[in-house]
C-alpha positions as CSV (number, residue, x, y, z in Angstrom):
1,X,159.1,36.7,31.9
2,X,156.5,34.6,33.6
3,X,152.6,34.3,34.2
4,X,150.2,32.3,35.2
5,X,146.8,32.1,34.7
6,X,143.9,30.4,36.7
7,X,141.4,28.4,34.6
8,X,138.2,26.9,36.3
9,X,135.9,26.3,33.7
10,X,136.8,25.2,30.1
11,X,140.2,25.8,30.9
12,X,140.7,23.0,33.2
13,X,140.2,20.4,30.4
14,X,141.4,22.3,27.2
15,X,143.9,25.3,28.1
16,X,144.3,25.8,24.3
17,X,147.8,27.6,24.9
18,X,151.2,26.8,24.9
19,X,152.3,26.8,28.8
20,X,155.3,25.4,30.5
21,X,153.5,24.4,34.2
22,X,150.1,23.2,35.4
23,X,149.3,23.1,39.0
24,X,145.8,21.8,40.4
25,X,144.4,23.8,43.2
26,X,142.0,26.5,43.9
27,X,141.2,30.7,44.9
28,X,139.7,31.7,47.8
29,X,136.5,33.6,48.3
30,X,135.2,32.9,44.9
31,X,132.6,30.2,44.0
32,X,131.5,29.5,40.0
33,X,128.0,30.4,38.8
34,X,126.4,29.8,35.3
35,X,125.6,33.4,35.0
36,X,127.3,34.4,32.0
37,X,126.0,34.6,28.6
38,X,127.7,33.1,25.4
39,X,126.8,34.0,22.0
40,X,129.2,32.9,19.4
41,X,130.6,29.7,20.9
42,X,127.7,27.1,22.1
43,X,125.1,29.7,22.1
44,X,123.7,32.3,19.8
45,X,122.5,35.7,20.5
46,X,118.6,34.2,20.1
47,X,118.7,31.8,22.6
48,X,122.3,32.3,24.7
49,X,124.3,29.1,26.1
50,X,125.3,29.7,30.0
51,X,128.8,29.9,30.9
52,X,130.8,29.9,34.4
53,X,132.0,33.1,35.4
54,X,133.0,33.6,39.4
55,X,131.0,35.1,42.4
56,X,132.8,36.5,45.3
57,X,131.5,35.0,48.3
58,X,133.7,34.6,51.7
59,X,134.8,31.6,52.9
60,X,133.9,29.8,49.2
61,X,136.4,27.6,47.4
62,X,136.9,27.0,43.5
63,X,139.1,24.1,42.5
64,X,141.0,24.5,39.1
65,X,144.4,24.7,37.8
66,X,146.7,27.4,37.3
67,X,148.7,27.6,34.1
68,X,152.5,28.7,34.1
69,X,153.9,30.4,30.6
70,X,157.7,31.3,31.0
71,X,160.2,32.7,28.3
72,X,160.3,35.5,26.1
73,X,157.9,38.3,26.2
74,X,156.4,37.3,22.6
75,X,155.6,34.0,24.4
76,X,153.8,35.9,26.8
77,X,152.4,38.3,24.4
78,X,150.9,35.7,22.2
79,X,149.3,33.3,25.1
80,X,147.9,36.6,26.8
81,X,146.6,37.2,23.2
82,X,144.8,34.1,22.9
83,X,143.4,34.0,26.0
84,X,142.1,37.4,25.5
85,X,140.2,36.2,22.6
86,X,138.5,33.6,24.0
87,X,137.9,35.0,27.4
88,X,136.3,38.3,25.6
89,X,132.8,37.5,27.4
90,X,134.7,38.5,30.4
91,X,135.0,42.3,31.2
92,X,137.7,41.8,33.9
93,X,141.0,40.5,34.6
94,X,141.4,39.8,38.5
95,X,144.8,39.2,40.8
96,X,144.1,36.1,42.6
97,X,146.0,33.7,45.6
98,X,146.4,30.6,44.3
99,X,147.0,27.4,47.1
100,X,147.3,24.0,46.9
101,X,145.7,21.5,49.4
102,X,149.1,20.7,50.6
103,X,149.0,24.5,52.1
104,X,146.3,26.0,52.5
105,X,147.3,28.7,55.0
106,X,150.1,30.6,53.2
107,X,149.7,30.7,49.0
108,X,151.4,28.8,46.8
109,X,151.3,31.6,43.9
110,X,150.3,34.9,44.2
111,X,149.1,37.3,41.2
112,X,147.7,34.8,39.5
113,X,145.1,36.1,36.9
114,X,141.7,35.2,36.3
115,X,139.0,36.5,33.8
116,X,136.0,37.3,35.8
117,X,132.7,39.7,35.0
118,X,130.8,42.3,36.6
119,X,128.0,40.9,38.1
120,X,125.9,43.6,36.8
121,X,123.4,43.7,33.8
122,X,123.7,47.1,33.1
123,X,127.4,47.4,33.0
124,X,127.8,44.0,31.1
125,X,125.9,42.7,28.4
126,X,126.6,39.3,28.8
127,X,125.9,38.9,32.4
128,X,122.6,36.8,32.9
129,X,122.5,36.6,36.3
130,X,121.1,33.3,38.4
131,X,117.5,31.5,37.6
132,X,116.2,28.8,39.1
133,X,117.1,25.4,38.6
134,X,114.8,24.1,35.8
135,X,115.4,27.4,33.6
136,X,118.9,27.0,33.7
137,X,118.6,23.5,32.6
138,X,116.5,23.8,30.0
139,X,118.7,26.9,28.5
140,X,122.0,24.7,28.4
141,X,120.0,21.6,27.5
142,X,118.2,23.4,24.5
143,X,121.4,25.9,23.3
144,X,123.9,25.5,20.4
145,X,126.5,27.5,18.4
146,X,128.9,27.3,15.8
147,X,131.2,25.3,17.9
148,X,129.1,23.0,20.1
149,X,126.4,22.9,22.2
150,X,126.2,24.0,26.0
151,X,125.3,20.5,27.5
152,X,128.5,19.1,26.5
153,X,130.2,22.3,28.4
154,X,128.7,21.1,31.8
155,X,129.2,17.6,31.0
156,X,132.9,18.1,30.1
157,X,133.6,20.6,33.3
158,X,131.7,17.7,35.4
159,X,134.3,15.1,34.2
160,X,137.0,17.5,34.4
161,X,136.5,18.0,37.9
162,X,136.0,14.6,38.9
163,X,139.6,14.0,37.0
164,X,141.1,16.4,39.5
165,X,139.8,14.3,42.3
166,X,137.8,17.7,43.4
167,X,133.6,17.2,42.0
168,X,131.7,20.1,43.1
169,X,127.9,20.0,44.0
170,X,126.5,22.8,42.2
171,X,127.6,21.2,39.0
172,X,126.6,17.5,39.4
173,X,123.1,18.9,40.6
174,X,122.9,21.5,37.6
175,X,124.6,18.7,35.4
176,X,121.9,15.9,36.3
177,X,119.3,18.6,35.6
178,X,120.2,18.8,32.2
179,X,120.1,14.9,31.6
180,X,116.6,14.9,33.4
181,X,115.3,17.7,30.7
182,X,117.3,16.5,27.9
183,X,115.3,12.4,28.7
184,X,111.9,14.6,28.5
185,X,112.4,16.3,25.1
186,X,113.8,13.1,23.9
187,X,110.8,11.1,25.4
188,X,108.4,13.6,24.0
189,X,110.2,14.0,20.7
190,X,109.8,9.8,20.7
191,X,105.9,10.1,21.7
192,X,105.2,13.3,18.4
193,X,106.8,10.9,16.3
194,X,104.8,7.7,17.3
195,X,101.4,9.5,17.0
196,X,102.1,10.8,13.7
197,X,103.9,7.5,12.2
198,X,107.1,9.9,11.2
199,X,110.9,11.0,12.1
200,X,110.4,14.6,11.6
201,X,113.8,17.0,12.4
202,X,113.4,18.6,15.4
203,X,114.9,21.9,16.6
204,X,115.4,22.7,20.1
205,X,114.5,25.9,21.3
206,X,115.1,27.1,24.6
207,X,112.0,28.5,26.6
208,X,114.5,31.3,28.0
209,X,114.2,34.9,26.9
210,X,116.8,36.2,24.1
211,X,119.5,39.0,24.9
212,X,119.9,41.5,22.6
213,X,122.9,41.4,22.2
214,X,125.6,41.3,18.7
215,X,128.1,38.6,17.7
216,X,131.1,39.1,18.3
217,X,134.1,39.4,15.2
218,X,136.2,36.5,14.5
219,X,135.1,33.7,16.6
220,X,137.7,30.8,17.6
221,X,137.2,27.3,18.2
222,X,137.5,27.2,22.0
223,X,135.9,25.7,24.7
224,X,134.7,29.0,26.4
């Protein structure tokens, strides 16, 4: 038995599952967008952290690496599992080419899965769509969960990409965003304090509208 899986956000730097093969490379005709909603992770249904999730557009490349599980079909079974569980944002499983810049003609895998999500609010609830720059900056700047806060998600899929020797534009701009809203609240946080001669605590709030949406059971640790 054998599958492999392609990872291109939190993936790339923690997998979070027992696999026997990781390949860097990238999918064809798909580009990542912070589109997708997360809730129980580094967000909260009141004010929702952004998450990748893929676009289909043609000629568009997405570095990332693909993840090989071999063995027995519990092995299988129980990675599939896990990945299930922490990819439950995600309302699709898609077949994918997988190259590798050595050969970028023919494939180097083929079925390769990725979790993907209709790009459509009506069909799924935790599909945000895109915003402009700013709003999507000050949503993952200002959002938190149980299990981290959505800065660090860009800022750790910024180094993670630069470790793979493949940095993508769309997330150092989005990425430089965030430090450029995150030095004004701190600034004006710094300023409050000053005028009224105290450290007060501070909770973030994003300016973003809320989703309506419910928590989902049994949250795990992850990096999703």
């Amino acid at each position: 038995m054998v599958f492999w899986v392609f990872g291109y956000g939190s993936l790339v730097w923690n997998p979070g599952f027992e696999f026997d093969e990781k390949i860097v490379g990238y999918i064809k005709d798909y580009k990542r967008v912070f589109d997708l909603a997360c809730i129980d992770h580094r967000g909260t249904p009141e004010n929702p952290a952004r998450t990748l999730t893929l676009e289909q557009e043609e000629g568009a490349i997405c570095w990332g690496a693909a993840y090989c599980v071999r063995g027995t079909p519990e092995r299988e079974t129980t990675a599939m599992e896990y990945l299930e569980h922490r990819e439950c944002e995600y309302d699709q499983k898609t077949l994918v080419n997988f190259y590798k810049e050595e050969s970028s003609l023919e494939p180097a895998l083929t079925g390769v899965i990725v979790f993907t999500s209709t790009p459509d609010k009506e069909v799924n609830k935790y599909y945000l769509g895109p915003a402009p720059l700013n709003d999507m900056a000050r949503q993952i700047a200002t959002a938190a969960g149980p299990y981290g806060n959505n800065r660090d998600y860009i800022f750790m899929l910024e180094k993670a990409l630069f470790n793979i020797g493949h940095e993508e534009e769309m997330v150092i701009e989005l990425a430089n965003e965030v430090r450029k809203v995150l030095d004004l609240l701190e600034n004006g946080i710094s300023r409050e304090n000053k005028l009224l001669g105290a450290a007060p605590h501070v909770v973030l709030k994003s300016h973003i509208s809320s989703l309506e949406l419910q928590l989902l059971p049994e949250a795990i640790a992850t990096d999703s």
